[in-house]
C-alpha positions in Angstrom: 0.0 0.0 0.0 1.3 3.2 -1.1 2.0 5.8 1.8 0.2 8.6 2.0 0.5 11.8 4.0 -1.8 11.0 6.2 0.2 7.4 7.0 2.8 9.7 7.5 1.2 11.9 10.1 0.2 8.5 11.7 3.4 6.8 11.9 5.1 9.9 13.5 2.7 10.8 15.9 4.2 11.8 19.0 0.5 11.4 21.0 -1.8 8.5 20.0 -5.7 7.2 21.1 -6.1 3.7 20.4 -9.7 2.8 20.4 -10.4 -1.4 20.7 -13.7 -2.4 19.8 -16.0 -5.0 22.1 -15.7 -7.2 19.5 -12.0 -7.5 19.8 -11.5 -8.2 23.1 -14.5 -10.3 24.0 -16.4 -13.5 23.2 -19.7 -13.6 23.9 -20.1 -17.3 25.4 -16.5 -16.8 27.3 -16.1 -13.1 28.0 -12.6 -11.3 27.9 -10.6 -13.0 25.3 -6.7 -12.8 27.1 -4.5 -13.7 24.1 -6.4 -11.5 22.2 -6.0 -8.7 24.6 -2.4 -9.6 25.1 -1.7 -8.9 21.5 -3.1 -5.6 21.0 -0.8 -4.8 24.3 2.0 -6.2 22.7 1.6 -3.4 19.7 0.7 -0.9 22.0 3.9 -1.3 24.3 5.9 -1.2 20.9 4.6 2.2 19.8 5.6 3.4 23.4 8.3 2.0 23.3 9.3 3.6 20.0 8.6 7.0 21.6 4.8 7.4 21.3 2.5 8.1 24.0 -0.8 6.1 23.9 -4.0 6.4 25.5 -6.2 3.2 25.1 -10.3 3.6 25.0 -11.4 0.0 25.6 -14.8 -1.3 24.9 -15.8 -4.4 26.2 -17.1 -3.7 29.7 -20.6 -5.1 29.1 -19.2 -7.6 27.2 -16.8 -9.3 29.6 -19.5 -8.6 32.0 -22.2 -11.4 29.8 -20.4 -14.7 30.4 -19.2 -14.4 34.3 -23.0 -13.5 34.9 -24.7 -16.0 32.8 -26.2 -13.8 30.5 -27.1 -15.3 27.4 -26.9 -12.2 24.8 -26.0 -8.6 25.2 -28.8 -7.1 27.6 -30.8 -4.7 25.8 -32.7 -2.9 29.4 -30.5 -0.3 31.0 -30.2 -2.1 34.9 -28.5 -5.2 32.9 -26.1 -3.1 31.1 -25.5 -1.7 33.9 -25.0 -4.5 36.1 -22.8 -6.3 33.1 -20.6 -3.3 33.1 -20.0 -3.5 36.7 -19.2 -6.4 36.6 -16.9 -6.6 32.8 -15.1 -2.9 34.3 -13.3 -5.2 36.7 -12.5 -8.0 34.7 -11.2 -5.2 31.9 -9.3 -3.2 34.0 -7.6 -6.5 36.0 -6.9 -8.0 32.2 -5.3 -5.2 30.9 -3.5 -4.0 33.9 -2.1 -7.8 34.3 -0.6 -7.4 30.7 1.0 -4.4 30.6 2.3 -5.6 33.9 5.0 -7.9 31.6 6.4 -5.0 31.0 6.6 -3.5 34.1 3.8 -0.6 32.9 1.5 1.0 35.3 -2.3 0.8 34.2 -5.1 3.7 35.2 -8.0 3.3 34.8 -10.4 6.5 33.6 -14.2 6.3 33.3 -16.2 8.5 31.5 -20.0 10.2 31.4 -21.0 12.2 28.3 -22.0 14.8 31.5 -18.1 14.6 32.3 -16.8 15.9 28.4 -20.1 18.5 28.2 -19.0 20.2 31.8 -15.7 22.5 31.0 -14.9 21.8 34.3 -15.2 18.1 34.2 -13.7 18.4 30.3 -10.7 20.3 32.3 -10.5 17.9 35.0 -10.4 15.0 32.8 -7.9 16.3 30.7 -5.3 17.0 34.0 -6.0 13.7 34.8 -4.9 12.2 30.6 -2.1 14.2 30.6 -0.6 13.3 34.5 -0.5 9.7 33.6 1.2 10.0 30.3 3.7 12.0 32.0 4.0 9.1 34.8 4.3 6.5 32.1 1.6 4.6 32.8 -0.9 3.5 30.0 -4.8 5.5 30.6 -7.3 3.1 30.1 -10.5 5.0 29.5 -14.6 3.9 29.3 -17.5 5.1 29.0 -19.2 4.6 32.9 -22.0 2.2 31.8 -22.7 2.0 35.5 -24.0 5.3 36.0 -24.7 6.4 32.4 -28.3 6.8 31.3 -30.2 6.3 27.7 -30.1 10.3 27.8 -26.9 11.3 29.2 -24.0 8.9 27.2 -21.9 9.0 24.2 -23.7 6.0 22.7 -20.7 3.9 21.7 -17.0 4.5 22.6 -16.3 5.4 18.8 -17.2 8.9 19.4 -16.2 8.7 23.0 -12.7 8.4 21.9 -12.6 10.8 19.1 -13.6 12.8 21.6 -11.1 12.1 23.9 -8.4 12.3 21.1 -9.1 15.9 21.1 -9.4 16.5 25.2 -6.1 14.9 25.4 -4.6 17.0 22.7 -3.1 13.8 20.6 -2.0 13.6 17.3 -3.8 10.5 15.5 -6.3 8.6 16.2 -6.5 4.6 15.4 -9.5 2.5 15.8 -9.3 -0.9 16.2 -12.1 -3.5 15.8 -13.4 -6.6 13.5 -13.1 -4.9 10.5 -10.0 -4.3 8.3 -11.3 -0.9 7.1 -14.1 1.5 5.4 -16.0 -0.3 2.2 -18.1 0.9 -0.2 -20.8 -1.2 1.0 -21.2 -4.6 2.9 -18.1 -7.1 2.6 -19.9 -9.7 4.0 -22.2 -9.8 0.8 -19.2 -9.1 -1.5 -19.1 -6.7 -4.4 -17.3 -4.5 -2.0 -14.4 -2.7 -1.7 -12.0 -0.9 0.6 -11.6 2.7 0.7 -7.7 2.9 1.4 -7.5 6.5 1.6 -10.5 9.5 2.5 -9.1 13.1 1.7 -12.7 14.6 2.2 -16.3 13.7 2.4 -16.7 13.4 -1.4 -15.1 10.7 -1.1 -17.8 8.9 1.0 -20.2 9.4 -1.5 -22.6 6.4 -2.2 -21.1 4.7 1.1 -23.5 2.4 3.3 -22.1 2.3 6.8 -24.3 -0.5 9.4 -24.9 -0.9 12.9 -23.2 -2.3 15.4 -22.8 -6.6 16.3 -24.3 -8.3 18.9 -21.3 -7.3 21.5 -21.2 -4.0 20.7 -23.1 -0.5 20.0 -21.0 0.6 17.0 -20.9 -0.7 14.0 -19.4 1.1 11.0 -21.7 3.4 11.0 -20.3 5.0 14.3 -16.8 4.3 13.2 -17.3 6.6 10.5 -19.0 9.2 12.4 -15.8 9.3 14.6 -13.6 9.1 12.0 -15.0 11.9 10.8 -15.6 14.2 14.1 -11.8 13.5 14.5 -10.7 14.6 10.7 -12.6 17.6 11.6 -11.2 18.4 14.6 -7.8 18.0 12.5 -6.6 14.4 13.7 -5.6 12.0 11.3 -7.5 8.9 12.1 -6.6 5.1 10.3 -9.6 2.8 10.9 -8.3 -1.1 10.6 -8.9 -4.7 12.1 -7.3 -5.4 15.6 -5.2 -8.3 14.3 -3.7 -5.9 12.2 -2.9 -4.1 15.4 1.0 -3.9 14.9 0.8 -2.9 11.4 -1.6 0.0 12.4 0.6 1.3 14.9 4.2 0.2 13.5 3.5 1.9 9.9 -0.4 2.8 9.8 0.0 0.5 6.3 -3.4 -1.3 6.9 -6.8 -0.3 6.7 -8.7 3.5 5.9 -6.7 6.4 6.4 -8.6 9.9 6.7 -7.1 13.0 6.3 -7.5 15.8 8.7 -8.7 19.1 7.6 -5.9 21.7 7.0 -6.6 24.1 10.2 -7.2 21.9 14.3 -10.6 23.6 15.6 -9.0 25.3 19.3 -10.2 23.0 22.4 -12.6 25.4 23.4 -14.1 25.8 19.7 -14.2 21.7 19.7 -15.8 21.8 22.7 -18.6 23.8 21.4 -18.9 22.2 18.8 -18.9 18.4 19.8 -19.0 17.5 23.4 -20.9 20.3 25.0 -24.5 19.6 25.9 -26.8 22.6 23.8 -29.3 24.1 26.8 -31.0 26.0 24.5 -31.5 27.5 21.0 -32.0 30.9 19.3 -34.4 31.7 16.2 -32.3 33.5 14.0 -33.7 35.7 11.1 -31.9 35.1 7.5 -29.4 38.0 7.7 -28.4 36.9 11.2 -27.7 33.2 10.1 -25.5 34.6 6.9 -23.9 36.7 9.6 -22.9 33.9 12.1 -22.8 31.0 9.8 -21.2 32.4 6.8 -19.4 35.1 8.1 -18.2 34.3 11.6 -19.4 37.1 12.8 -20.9 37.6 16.5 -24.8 37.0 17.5 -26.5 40.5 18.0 -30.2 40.9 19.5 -31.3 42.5 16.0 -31.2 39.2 14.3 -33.1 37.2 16.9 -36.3 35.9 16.4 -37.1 33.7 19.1 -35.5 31.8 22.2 -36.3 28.0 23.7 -35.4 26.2 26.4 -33.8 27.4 29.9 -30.3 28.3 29.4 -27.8 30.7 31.5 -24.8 33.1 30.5 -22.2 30.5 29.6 -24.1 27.9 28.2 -23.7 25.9 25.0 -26.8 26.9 22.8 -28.0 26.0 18.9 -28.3 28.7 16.2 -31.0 28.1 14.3 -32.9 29.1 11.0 -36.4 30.0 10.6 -36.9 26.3 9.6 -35.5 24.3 12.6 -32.1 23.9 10.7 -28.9 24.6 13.4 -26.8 26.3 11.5 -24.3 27.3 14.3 -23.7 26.7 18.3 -21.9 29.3 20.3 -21.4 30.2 24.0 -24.3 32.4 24.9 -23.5 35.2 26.9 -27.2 36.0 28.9 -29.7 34.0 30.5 -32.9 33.1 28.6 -35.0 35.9 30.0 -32.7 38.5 29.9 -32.4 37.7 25.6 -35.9 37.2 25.6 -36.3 41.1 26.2 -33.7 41.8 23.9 -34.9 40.2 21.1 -35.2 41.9 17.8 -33.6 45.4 19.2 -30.5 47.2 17.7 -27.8 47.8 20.2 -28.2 51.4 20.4 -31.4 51.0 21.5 -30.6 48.4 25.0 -29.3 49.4 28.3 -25.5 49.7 28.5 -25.4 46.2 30.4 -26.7 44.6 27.0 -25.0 46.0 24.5 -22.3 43.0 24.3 -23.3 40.4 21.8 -25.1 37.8 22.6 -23.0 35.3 21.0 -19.5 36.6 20.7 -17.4 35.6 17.6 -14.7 33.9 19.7 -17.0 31.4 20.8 -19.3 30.1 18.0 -18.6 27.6 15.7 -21.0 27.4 12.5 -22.0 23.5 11.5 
């Protein structure tokens, strides 16, 4: 396989999130799969080794969780889960600390709420925590917390949770690891399909057909390529590929899809906006307001407002919207809901001097 630019970026990145799928690690008749898992520490202990640091977002919780409970399939009610994941978070974090322990590598253990990435505080606090344990040498081994996460409140497969994570932690690439050996144009299982080695942009995901997830997991490809992408935005170059291919991924990234990151990294705070906050609200914005903030960057004034809803305070995340429903935009708002309620529709001039700042600043929006 030829290598590209993005290979490159992969090979030489200094900071790397290695996402492993359920699937990988985990059988579903006899839970955690140890040689397996013992492999995919075996590459991962190379690329540190080469000079890399790696952060590792391990699925499988629920899934080692099955067998030692007598479960017969994946539990599909939420007490289940979260009794399966209390029970697999154990088991994971005992299996991969006892591996990495061959090498004399110290193992932590971080567990994640969508609540924790949404909160700048709890983003913040997180991202101390990354950043300590790469600087101690140990190996972060971060979740999703299945045990207290809700249907509402919960990234929905650790795809996205470590795209997200790639970001927090300020890495350079992002690999993820699973059952597949890369992006198709449609279904290999059916044949007539075939891989995508390299995506420079989305036109080149044009007439793909992405599925769910197995019955171990909640991904899929189509949440692979959701990452994948939400990372390439962010500007990460991510290489999607099977984990047996694990030490070709991270010895020369010459397996499986590369995509390439866009030119410009969005700022943590921007990315943040834009992808892990929770929206609390959303503004009505009139036509010349949307071109202003979504094609223009510029800042939110009362003038082009329309209409408010929900409950939201100064600080919060909040959607921009079009007269049609369509978010065009999120930004930081910078009053609470019934102060902009008053506001809405008036020039500057004509508000108190306590109101005249915009209601969105330019700083902190991000258009979609």
């Amino acid at each position: 396989m030829t290598t590209s630019a993005t290979r490159q970026q992969i090979t030489g990145a200094r900071s790397i999130v290695v996402k492993i799928g359920s699937s990988a690690l985990t059988e579903l008749t006899t839970g955690l799969d140890v040689r397996r898992l013992d492999a995919l520490a075996d590459a991962i202990e190379a690329r540190m080794r080469a000079g890399s640091d790696v952060i590792v977002v391990s699925s499988g919780a629920i899934g080692a969780g099955i067998a030692p409970l007598g479960l017969k399939a994946r539990p599909k009610d939420l007490a289940t889960k979260q009794a399966a994941a209390s029970v697999g978070q154990l088991a994971l974090a005992h299996a991969w600390n006892t591996s990495f322990a061959r090498y004399d590598r110290t193992v932590g253990q971080v567990l994640l709420t969508a609540h924790d990435v949404s909160l700048r505080a709890h983003h913040a606090n997180a991202q101390r925590t990354l950043d300590r344990l790469r600087s101690l040498g140990a190996v972060a081994i971060v979740n999703e917390n299945d045990t207290v996460a809700t249907n509402e409140i919960r990234f929905g497969d650790n795809d996205r949770l470590a795209a997200l994570v790639a970001h927090l932690a300020g890495a350079d690439a992002l690999v993820l690891l699973s059952d597949v050996d890369g992006l198709y144009d449609g279904d290999p299982r059916k044949g007539d399909a075939t891989l995508i080695p390299e995506v420079g942009g989305p036109e080149d995901l044009d007439g793909v057909i992405a599925g769910s997830g197995g019955a171990l997991g909640t991904g899929g490809m189509a949440s692979k390529l959701s990452a994948a992408r939400l990372a390439a935005d962010a500007g990460l170059p991510v290489l999607l590929a099977a984990a047996a291919d694990a030490s070709a991924a991270l010895t020369d990234a010459s397996v499986g899809t590369a995509f390439a990151p866009r030119p410009q990294r969005l700022s943590a705070r921007k990315f943040w906006v834009r992808h892990a906050a929770e929206a609390t609200g959303r503004l009505i914005l009139d036509d010349g307001a949307i071109r202003a903030v979504a094609g223009a960057r510029h800042s939110l004034l009362a003038a082009g407002i329309v209409a408010t809803k929900g409950r939201f305070y100064n600080g919060d995340v909040v959607d921009l919207a079009d007269q049609k429903g369509q978010t065009r935009a999120r930004g930081v708002v910078g009053y609470d809901a019934g102060e902009v309620a008053q506001m809405i529709g008036k020039s500057t001039g004509d508000l108190p001097a306590d109101f005249r700042r915009p209601v969105v600043h330019a700083d902190d929006l991000v258009a979609l």
